[in-house]
C-alpha positions in Angstrom: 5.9 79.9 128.7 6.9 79.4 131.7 9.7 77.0 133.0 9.7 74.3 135.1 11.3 71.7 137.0 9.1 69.2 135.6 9.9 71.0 131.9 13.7 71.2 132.6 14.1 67.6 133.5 12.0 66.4 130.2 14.2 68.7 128.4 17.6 67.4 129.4 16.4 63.7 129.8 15.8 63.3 126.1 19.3 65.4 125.5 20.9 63.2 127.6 18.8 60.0 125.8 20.0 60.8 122.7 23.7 62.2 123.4 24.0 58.8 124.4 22.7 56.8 121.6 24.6 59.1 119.6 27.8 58.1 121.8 27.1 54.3 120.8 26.9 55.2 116.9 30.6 57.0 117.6 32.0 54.7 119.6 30.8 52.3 116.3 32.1 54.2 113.2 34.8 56.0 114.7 33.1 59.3 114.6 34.4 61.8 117.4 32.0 61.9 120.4 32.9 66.0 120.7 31.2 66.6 117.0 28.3 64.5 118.1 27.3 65.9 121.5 28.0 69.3 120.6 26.2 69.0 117.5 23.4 68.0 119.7 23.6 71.2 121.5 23.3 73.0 118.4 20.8 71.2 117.1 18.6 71.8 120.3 19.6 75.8 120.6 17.8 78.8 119.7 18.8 78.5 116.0 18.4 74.9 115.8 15.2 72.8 116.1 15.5 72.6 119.8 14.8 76.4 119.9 16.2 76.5 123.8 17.3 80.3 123.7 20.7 79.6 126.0 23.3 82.9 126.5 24.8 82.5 129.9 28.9 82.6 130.0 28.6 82.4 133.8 26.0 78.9 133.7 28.5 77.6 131.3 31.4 78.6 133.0 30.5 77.1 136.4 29.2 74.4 134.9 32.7 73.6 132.8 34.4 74.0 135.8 32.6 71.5 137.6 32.9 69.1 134.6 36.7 69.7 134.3 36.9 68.6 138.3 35.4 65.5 137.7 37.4 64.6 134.1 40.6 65.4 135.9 39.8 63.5 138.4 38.9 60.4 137.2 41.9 60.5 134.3 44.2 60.9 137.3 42.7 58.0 139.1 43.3 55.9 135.7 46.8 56.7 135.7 49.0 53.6 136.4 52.3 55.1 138.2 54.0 52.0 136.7 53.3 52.8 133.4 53.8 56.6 133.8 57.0 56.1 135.3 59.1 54.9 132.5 57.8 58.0 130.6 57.1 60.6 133.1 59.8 63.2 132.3 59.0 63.6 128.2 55.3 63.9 129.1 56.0 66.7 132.0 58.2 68.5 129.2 55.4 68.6 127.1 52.5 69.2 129.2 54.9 72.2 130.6 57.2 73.4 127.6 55.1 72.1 125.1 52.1 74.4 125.7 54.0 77.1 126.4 55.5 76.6 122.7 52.2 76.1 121.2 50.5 79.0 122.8 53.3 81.4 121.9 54.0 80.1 118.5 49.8 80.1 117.4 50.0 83.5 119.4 52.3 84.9 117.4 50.8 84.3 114.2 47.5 85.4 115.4 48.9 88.8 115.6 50.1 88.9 112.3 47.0 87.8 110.9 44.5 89.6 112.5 43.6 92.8 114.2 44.2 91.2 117.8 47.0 93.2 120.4 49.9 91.2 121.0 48.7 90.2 124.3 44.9 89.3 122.9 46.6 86.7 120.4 48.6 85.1 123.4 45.2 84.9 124.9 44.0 83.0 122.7 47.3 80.8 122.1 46.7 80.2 125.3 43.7 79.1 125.0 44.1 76.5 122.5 47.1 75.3 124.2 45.9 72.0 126.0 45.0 68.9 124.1 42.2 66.0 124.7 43.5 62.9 124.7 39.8 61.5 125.6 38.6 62.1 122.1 41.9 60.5 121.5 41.3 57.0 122.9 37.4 56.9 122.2 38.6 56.4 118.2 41.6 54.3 118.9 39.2 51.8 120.9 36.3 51.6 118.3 38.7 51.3 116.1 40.6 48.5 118.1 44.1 49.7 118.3 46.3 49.2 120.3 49.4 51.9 120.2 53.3 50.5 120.6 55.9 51.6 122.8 55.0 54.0 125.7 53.1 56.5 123.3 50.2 55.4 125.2 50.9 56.6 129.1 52.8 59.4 127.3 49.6 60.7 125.9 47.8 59.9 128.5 50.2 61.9 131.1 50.5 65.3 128.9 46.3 65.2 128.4 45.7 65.3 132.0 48.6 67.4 133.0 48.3 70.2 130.3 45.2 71.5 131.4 46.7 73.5 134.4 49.6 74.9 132.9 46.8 76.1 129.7 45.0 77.8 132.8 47.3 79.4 134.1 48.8 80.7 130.9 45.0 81.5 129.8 44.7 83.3 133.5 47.8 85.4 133.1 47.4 86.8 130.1 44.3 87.8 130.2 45.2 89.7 133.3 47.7 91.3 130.9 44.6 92.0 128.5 41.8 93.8 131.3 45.3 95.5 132.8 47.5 97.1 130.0 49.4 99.3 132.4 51.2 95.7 133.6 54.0 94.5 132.7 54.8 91.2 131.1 57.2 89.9 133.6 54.2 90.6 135.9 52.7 87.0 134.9 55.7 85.3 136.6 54.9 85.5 140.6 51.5 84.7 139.1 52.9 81.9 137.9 55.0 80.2 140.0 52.5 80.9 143.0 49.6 79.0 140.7 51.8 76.0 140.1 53.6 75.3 142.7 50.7 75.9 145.2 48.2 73.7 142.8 51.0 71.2 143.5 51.4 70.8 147.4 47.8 71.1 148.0 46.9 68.4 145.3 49.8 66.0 147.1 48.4 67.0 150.5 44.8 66.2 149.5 46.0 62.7 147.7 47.2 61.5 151.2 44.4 62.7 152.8 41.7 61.2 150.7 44.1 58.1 151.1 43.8 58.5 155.0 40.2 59.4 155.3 38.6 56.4 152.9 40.7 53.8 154.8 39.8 54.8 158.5 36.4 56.1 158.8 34.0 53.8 159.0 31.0 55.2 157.1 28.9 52.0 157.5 27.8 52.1 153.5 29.7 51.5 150.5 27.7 53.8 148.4 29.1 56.4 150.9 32.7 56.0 149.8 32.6 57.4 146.5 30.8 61.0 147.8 33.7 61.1 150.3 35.9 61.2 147.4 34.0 63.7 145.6 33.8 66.1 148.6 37.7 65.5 148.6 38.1 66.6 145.3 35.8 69.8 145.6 37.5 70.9 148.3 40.9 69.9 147.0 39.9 72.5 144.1 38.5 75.1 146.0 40.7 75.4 148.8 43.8 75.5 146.6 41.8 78.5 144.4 41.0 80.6 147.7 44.8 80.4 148.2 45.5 81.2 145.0 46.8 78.4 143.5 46.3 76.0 140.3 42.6 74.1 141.1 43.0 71.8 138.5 46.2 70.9 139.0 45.8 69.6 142.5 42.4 67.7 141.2 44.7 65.9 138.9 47.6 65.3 140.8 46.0 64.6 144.1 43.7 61.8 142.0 47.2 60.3 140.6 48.9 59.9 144.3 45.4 58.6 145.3 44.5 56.3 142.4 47.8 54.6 142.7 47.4 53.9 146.4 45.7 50.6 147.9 42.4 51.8 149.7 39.3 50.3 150.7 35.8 49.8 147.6 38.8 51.1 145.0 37.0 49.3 142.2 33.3 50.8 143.3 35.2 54.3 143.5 36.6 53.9 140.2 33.5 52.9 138.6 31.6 56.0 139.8 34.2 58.6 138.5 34.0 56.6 135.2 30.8 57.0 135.0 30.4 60.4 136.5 33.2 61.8 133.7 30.9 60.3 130.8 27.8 62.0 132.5 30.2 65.6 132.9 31.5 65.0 129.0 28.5 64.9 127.9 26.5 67.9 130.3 29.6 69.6 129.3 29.5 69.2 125.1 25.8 69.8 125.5 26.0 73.4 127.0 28.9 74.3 125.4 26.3 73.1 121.9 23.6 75.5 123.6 25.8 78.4 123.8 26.8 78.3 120.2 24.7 80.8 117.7 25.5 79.0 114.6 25.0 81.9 112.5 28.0 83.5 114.0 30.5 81.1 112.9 30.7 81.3 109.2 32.1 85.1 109.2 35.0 83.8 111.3 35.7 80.3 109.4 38.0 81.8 107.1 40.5 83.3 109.6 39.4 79.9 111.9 40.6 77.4 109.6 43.8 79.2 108.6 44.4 79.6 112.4 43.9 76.0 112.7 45.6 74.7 110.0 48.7 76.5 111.4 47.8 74.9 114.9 47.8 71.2 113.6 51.0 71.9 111.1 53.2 74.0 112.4 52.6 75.0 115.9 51.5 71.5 117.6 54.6 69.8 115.9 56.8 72.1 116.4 56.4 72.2 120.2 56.6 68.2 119.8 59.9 68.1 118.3 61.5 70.5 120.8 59.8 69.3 123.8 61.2 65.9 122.8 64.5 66.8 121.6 66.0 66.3 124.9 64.3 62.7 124.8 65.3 59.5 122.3 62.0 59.0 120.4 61.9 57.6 116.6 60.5 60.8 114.0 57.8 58.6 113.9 56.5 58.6 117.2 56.9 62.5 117.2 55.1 62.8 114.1 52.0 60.9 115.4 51.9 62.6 118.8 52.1 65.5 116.9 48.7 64.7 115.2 47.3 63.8 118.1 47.2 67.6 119.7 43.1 67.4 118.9 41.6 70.4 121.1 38.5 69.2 123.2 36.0 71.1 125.6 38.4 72.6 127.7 39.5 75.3 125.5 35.8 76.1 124.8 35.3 76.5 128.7 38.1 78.4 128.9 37.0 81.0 125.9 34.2 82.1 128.3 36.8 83.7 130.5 37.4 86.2 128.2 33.5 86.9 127.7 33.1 86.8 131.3 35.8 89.5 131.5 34.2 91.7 128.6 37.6 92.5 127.2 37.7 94.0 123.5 36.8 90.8 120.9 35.7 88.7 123.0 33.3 87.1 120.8 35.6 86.8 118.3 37.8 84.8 120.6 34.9 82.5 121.4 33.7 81.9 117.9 37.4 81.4 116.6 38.2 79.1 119.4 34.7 76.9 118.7 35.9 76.7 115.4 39.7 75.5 116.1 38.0 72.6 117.9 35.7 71.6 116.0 37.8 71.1 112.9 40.5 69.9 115.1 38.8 67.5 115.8 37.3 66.7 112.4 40.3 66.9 110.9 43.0 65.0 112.8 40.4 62.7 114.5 39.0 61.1 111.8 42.1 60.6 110.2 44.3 58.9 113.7 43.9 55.0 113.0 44.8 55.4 109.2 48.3 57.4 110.5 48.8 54.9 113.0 48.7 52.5 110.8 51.3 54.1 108.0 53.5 54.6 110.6 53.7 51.2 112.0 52.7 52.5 115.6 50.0 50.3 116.0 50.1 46.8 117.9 48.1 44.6 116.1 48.7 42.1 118.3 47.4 43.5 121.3 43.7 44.2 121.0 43.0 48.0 122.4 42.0 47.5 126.5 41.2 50.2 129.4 42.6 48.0 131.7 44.2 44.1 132.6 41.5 43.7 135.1 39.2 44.8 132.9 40.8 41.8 130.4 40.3 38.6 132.6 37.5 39.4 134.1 35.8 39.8 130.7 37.4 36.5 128.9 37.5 33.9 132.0 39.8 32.1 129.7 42.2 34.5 130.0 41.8 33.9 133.4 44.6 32.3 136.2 43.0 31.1 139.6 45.0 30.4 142.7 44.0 29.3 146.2 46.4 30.3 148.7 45.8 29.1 152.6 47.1 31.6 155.5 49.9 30.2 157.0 51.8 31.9 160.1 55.0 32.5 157.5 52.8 34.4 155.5 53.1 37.4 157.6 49.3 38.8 156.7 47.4 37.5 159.4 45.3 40.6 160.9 46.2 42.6 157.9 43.6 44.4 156.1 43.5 43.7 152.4 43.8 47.3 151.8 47.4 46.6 153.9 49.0 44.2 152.0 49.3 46.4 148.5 48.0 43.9 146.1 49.0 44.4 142.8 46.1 45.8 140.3 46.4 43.1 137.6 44.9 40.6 140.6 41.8 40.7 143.1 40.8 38.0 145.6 37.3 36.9 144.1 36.5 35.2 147.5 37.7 34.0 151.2 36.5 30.1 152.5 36.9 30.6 156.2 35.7 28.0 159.1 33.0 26.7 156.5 31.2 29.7 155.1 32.3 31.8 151.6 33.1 35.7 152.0 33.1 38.1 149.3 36.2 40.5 150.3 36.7 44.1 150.4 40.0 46.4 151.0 38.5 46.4 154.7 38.5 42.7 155.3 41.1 41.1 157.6 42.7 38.4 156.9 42.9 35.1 159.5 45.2 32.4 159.9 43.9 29.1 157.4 41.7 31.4 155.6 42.1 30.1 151.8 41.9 32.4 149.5 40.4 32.4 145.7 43.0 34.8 143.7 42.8 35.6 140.1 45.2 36.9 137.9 45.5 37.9 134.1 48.8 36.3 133.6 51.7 34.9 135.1 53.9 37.7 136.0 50.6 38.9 138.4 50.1 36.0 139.6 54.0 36.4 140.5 53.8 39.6 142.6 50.7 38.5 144.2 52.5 36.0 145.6 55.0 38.7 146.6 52.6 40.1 148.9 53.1 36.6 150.7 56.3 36.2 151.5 56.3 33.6 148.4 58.8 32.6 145.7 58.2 33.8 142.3 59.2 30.7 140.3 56.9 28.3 142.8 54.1 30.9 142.4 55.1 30.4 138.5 55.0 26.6 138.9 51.9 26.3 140.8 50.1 28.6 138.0 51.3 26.5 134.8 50.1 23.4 136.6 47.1 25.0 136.9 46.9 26.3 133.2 47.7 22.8 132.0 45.0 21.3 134.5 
């Protein structure tokens, strides 16, 4: 039979259709969405029902790296600077020392257990090095909980900064594998030129995104957000043609971006939220397609033994090193310890090896599959009960993607303040894009000479244009007035008048 457009669309319609029912039922009973949509894929494979005979490292490959681009992406336009800050040294140490840790310490015992070369079990250390904190929060929301402290933004930052530094370990090692006559200390120029290359060019592209989205006039607001994407394409593929870290300077050039003011932020955001579900789930599909079932049981033994030294000794032992040099309670360590589930990523990157044809190859694929999977099973299912026993969970904050996101779902929750343009003010002229409104406020509308505008970062403001501001609490309401040349405790005043109105 032959295949069609017509037959390829049906096809992946109804995988998508269902993937995403499937999502709802996760999202419902706390069952990990990486189980689900990869189960799909196996279930719609040549040795499922499906019977779609898929075999293609390269399709998979290009289409994981494609995925990755966009998942990096939008995680590093959902990181808040402000909440990063505080944190941002422990979660460098262990997106950076911590993987290194993990990738030796699981390679290491690799070795001894199986028939791998030394540099074959770093491989596939390396590998597994890089955790999914996506899985992560999809179970800590359906399960509304909401984690103390900063465990949060720490999580968040060593997720979408581990990735790269798993690459490039994943990349030099298994040059070390196709070229034996290397040395080891051969990986470090390889090293330092992927890093700190991935590094400049992702800063250089964040400002330049910045630039671009807030002075060309494209005329559409639809066209905004496939400016951005170009930006991040080329942000990747420029930095690989000069040999540098791709994903690294996706993510980092989304952070410096995401936490600047520019012009439709909120319909940009939306569309790389939506585009990283749609990738996720493309992603979990193929990687279910490329799966022969059949092949994993003669591995399970040496995979769950693997993995049970990945979630018990090697995850928390990077953990308590990386974060020696940091005051943190056992507790916390213990329970981002348990969070080290492995996602997609290492999947995509076991087609490397495959790609490469190096000895065991397979092997490497099927054991890595496995290490996922019951990662996930195992420590996923179990994450709101061990937040709970450890007293890490804030049951009185409900679990939220974002404060926006909070008030403009409950309008109760919501603070309204009209503000009229006076000459003091010191915005008149200013874009809205200029003034670096705070993200926990928008300006819902302008009232100017008679008529009602609906706003966007592009909009100048004019002399005795009032504006309609909302806030999800006082302290927002408090540097929006910032922005204004206005006094926090009359801003604070003018708000609880309001609240008791």
């Amino acid at each position: 039979m032959n295949i069609t457009p017509d037959h390829f669309l049906l096809v992946a319609s109804i995988l998508l259709l269902f993937s995403l029912l499937a999502g709802r039922t996760s999202y419902k009973y706390g069952v990990p969405v990486l189980l689900l949509f990869i189960g799909i894929g196996m279930l719609a494979g040549s040795e499922g029902i499906g019977k779609i005979y898929f075999d293609s490292p390269v399709i998979t490959q290009f289409i994981g790296v494609i995925a990755l681009n966009f998942i990096l992406f939008s995680g590093g336009l959902d990181t808040e600077w402000t909440s990063v800050k505080p944190i941002v040294r422990r979660g460098i140490t262990l997106s950076t020392l911590g993987v290194i840790l993990t990738a030796v310490s699981l390679g290491l015992f690799v070795w001894w257990l199986t028939d791998l070369t030394i540099y074959e079990s770093l491989l596939l250390g390396s590998i597994v090095s890089s955790t999914d904190a996506a899985a992560v929060f999809s179970i800590l929301r359906s399960k509304k909980i909401s984690l103390k402290y900063n465990l949060r933004p720490t999580l968040e930052l060593e997720s979408g900064s581990n990735d790269p530094m798993a690459y490039v370990l994943m990349i030099s090692f298994l040059g070390l594998v196709v070229n034996q006559d290397k040395g080891f200390l051969s990986i470090i120029p390889l090293f330092l030129s992927q890093m700190i290359i991935g590094a400049l060019t992702g800063y250089a592209f964040g400002r330049i995104s910045k630039w671009l989205v807030n002075n060309i006039k494209l005329g559409y607001e639809g066209l905004y957000p496939v400016l951005v994407i170009t930006m991040m394409v080329l942000s990747f593929s420029i930095t690989q043609l000069l040999r540098g870290n791709g994903f690294l300077a996706v993510y980092l050039s989304a952070v410096y971006f995401g936490n600047q003011s520019f012009i439709h932020k909120r319909t940009i955001l939306k569309v790389f939220d939506g585009m990283a579900w749609l990738m996720q789930i493309v992603l979990f599909l193929t990687l279910g397609l490329l799966v022969f079932p059949s092949e994993i049981p003669p591995v399970a033994g040496t995979g769950l033994l693997i993995s049970l030294f990945l979630i018990l000794v090697s995850r928390p032992l990077s953990v308590f090193i990386s974060l020696s040099f940091f005051k943190i309670s056992w507790r916390e360590k213990v329970f981002i310890s348990w969070v080290g589930l492995r996602g997609a990523v290492p999947i995509v990157f076991a087609t490397y090896p495959l790609l490469a044809g190096i000895r065991h190859s397979d092997f490497i694929f099927n054991i890595v599959f496995f290490i996922s999977v019951s990662s996930v099973l195992i420590q996923g299912t179990t994450l709101p009960m061990l937040a709970r026993w450890l007293k890490l969970d804030n049951k009185e904050e409900e679990f939220r993607s974002s404060p926006l996101d909070e008030f403009l779902e409950e309008p109760k929750n919501a603070l309204l303040q009209e503000i009229v343009i006076q000459p003091h003010h010191g915005v008149d002229g200013k874009k809205i894009v200029e003034m670096h409104f705070p993200r926990n406020a928008i300006i819902a509308m302008i009232q100017r000479d008679g008529q009602y505008l609906t706003p966007n970062g592009n909009t100048r403001l004019e002399l005795n244009d009032k504006l309609f501001i909302l806030s999800g609490s006082i302290e927002g309401m408090r540097d929006v007035m910032s922005c204004f040349n206005e006094q926090g405790e009359a801003c604070a005043q003018a708000v609880e008048s309001t609240v008791e109105a």
